[in-house]
N, C-alpha and C positions, 0 to 999 in steps of 0.2 A: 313368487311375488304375485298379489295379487291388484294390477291395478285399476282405478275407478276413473270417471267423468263424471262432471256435474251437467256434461251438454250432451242435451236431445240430439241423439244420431237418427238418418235415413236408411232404409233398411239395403242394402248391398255388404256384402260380407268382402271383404278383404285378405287378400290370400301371401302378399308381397310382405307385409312387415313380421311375420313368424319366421318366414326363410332368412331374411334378413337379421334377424335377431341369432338366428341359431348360426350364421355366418361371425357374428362376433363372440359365439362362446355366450349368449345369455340365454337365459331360460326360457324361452320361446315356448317350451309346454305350459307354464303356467299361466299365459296369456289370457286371457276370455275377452274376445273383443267383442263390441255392440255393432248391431247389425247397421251398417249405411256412412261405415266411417270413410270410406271412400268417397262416395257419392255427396256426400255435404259439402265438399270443398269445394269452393266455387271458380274453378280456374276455365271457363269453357273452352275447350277443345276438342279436336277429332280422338287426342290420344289421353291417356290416362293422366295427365296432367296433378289432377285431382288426389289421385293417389298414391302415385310417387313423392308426394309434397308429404300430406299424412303419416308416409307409412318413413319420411326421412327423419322431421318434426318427431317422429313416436318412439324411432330407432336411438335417437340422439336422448329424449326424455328418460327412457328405459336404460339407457347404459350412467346416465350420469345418477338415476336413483339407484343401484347398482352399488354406484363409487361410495353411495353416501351413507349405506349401513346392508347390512346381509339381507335386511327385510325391507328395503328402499321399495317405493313403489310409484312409479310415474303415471300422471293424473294422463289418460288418452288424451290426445290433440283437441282442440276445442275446430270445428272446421274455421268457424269466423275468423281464427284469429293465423293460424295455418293459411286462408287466401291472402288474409292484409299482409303477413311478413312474407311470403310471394313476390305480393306487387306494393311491398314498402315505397320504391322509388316514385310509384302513383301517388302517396298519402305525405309525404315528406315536403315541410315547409321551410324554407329558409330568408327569414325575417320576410313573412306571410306568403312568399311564391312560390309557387310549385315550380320543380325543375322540368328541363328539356335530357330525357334521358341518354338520347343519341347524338351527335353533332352531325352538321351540315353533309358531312361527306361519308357519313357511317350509313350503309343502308343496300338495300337490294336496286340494281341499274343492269337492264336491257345489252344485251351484246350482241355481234354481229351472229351468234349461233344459240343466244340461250339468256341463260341469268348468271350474274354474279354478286356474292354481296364483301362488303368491306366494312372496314370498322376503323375509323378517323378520330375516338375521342381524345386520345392525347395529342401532345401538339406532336411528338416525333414521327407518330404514327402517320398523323393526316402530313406531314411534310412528307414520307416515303411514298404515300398513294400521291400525291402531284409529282414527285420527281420520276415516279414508274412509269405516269402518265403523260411525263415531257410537260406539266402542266407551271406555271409560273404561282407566286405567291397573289392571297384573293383571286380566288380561282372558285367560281360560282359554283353550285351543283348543275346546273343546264351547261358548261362548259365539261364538268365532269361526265356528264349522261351521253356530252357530243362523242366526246374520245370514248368513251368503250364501246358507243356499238358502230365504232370502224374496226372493233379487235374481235376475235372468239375470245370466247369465256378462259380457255387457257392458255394466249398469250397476256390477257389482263392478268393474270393470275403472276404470270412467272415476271412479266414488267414490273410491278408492282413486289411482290416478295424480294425480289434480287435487290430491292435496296433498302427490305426491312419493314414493308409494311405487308398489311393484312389484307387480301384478298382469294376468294376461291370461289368455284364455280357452285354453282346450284345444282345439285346432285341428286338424280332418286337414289331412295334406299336402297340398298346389297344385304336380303333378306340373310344370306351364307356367310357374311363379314358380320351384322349382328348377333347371328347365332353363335359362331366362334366367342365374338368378347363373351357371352352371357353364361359361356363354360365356366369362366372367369370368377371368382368373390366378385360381386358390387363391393364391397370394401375391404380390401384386403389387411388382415393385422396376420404378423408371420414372424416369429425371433431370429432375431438375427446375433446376438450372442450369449454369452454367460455371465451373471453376476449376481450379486446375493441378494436376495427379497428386499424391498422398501416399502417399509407402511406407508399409505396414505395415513396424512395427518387427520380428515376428518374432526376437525373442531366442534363443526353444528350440523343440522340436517338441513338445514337454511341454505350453505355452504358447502357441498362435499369437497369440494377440491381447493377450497383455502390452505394455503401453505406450498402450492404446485407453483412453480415459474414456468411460466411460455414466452419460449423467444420466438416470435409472429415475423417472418421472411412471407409476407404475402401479400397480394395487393387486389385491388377492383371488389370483385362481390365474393367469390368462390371460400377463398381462403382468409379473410377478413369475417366470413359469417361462422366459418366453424371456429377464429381464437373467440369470437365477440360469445358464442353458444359457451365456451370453456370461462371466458372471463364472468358472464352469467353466474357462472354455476361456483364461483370464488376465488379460482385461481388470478395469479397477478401475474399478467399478460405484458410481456415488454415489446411492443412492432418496433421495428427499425426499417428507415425506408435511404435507400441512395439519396446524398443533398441534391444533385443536379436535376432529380426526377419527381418534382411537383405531386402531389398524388389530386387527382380530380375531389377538387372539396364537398360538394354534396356526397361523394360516394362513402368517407370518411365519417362527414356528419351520418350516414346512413347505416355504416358499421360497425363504427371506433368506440360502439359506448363500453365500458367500465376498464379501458386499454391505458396502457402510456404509450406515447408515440416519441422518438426520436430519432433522429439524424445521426448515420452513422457509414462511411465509407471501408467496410469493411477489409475491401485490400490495403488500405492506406493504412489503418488502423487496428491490425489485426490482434495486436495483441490486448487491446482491450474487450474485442468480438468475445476473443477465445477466453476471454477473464468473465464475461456472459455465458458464456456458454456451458464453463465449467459448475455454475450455479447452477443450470436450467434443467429442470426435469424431462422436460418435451421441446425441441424445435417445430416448427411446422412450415415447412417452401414450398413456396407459389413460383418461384422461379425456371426456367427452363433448364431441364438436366444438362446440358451441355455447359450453359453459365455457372451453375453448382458444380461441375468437376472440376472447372479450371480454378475456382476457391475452394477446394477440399472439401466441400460442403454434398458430398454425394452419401447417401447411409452410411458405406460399409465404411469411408471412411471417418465418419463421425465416430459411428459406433465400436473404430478400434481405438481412438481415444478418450471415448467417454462412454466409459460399458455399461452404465444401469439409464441413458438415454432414451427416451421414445423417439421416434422421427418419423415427423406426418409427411408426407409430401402429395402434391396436387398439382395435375398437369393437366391441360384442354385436350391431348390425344395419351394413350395407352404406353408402356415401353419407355422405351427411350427417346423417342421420338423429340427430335429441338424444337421442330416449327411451333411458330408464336400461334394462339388461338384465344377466342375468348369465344362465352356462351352464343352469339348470334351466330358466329362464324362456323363451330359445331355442327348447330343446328342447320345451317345451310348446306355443311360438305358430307351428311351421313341422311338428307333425305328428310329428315322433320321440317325440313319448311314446306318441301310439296307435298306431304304426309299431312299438314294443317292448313294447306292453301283452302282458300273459300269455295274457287272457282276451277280449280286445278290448270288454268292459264296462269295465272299471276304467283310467286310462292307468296306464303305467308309466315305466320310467326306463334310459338307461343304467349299465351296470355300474362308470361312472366319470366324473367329470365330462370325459368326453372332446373337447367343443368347445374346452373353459378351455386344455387341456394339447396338444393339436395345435395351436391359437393358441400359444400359448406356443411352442413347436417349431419351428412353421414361419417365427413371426416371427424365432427366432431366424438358422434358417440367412437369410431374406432379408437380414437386416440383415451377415452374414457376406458373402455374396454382393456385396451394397452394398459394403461394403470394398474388396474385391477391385479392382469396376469401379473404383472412387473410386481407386487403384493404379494401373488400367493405363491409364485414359483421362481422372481426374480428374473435375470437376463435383459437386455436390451430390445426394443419392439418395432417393428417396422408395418408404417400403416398408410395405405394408399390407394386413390379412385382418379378417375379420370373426367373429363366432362363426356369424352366419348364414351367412355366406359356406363356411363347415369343414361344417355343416349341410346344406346340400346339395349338397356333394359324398357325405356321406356317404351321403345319401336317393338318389343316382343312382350307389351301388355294390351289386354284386350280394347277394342277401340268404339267409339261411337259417333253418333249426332252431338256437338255442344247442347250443351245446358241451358241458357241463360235463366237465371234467377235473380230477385230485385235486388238491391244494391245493400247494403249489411250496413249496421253503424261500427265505423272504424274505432275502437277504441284508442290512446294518443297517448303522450306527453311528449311536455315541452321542455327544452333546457335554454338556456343560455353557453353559449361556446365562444369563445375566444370572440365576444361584444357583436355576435349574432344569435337572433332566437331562432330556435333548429325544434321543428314538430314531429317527431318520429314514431313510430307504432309501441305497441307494446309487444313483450317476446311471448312465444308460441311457445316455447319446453318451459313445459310444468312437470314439478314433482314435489310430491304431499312434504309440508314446510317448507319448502322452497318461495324465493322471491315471486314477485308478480310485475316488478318494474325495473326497467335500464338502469342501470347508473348511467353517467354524462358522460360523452366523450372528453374527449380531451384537444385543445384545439393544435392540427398536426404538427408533428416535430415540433411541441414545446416541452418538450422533456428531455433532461438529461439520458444520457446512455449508458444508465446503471441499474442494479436492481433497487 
């Protein structure tokens, strides 16, 4: 394959997206990359930020042209546009306002020994951070800042988890725990059983994956960017979310476009799950393995009743591991926050929730890739990354001074969703004939739970 750009790269050679390629089985020799496609990306940080976005965006472009004819070929990342679906949640208008990314109680706070940071966006969440904290309902954040620094960093930690929320210490990096995962695939696709070949339907080169069904078990940014990258690319995407669990509306609007979304209680209802299921070419869970065994919803149990399945799955730590995590919280317990601190007193943060969205990316091209083999040699496919797993790789790529560079024109569109106007970015994976714009979300859980 050989693929092109119509955009002026900076001269830095890039060395992560050919390994990366050749970890999913695509042709990583026939690459020819232009010099500085790293360096163009605008995410300023200490760490390669820039690059890992790129080289996720290129992985995902190159496996889904791939899916969409033998001689597919994906247009390289454009950088502009690679920063803005980055920091989407920065450009994102809902009926003209920009959102508040984090809530009140989500954030890095001062302890009797150190740092710790939490994550309060949902309501169940931020009710487990006050009840860990002994704290009452409308409970300020200077009321929260009082209570932790009477704690060390790790009794907030274990108060607060013990009854289900998110809390962990600010951590330097463990250069010998990075180096272990990074033995590892960054995306691992591996078979898991036997079954006869399935053509991809390929209808157009517009579409490679029309005719694909994804059943979307995922939530927040991570797992919601790689079905929203698949439903892009044609496939009809069905999310189901628990009724009792809200999903945060901006993140939805930020994700959900060309998806159905619906409402479905899976234990309650199981046997019209498993009447989806039996349809679906690919599942993809965001959920924590321990909640997935006790609904049968673990690989190998899928894949001994539904043998030509792909099954993505997406966890904030490695393993097996239950504990709950999301991108900031990552980023705090493996070391990249003091790794990007400004001042190396205070931690800091990435320019973008950049673990969420390379998860998202890479899971997507894996489960492309999956495709493919499931095409040529059949079987059942098993595909999966971590956010810790995106994390160090990122902690064992080369590092420097921030960049800043002047501010880019965000390229946009608008839709209307459920009698709100929603401004969202345009997408990043290109590939020659391929779209250029989102379809609309869909406004949540207003879809039936069918295909």
């Amino acid at each position: 394959m050989g693929p092109t750009s119509d955009t002026p790269l900076r001269p830095q050679d890039s060395g992560l997206l050919p390994r990366v390629l050749a970890e999913l089985g695509l042709r990583a020799d026939a690459l020819t990359l232009p010099a500085g496609a790293a360096s163009a990306v605008q995410l300023p940080s200490h760490l390669a930020a820039g690059e890992l976005a790129w080289t996720s965006i290129g992985a995902a472009a190159t496996a889904i042209a791939t899916a969409s004819a033998e001689d597919g070929h994906p247009l390289l990342p454009d950088p502009d546009l690679v920063a803005a679906a980055y920091r989407s949640d920065r450009h994102l208008r809902v009926d003209g306002e920009a959102i508040e990314g984090f809530a009140p109680l989500s954030g890095f706070w001062r302890t009797a020994d150190g740092w710790v940071r939490t994550h309060g966006n949902y309501a169940h969440h931020a009710a487990a951070l006050r009840t860990g904290l002994r704290l009452g309902d409308g409970v300020t954040p200077d009321e929260v800042a009082s209570a932790l620094r009477t704690m060390t960093s790790v009794q907030a930690m274990t108060a607060v988890q013990a009854h289900g929320g998110l809390c962990v210490p600010v951590r330097q990096e463990d250069p010998r725990e990075d180096a272990a995962l990074r033995t590892t695939p960054l995306i691992q696709v591996s078979r898991l059983g036997d079954s006869r070949p399935r053509a991809l339907p390929r209808p157009t080169a517009a579409s490679p994956l029309s005719g694909i069904r994804v059943l979307d078990l995922t939530r927040v940014i991570a797992g919601p960017v790689a079905t929203r990258t698949l439903a892009f690319a044609g496939a009809e995407v069905l999310r189901l979310d628990p009724p009792l669990r809200e999903e945060i509306s901006w993140q939805h609007f930020d994700t959900g476009h060309g998806k159905r979304t619906a409402l479905l209680d899976i234990a309650a209802d199981r046997e019209r799950f498993d009447a989806l299921l039996a349809d679906a070419d690919v599942i993809v869970l965001g959920y924590r393995p321990d909640g997935l065994r006790r609904l049968g919803l673990d690989p190998r149990s899928l894949v001994s009743r539904y043998p030509q399945l792909v099954v993505a799955q997406l966890s904030a730590w490695p393993g097996d591991d239950s504990a709950r995590g999301f991108d900031s919280i990552v980023q705090a317990a493996c070391g990249i926050s003091w790794a990007d601190s400004a001042d190396g007193r205070v931690p800091g943060a990435l320019p973008a929730q950049a673990l969420d969205h390379s998860a998202g990316y890479l899971l997507a091209a894996g489960i492309a890739a999956a495709l493919c083999r499931r095409e040529e040699v059949g079987g059942s496919w098993y595909v999966r990354t971590s956010l810790r797993r995106v994390a160090a790789e990122l902690l064992g790529m080369p590092r420097g001074e921030p960049h800043r560079a002047p501010e880019h024109e965000v390229r946009t569109q608008e839709f209307e969703v459920g009698g709100h106007s929603v401004t969202t970015g345009e997408p990043a994976v290109r590939w020659q004939g391929g779209p250029v714009r989102f379809a609309a979300p869909r406004p949540w859980g207003a879809d039936a739970p069918e295909w």
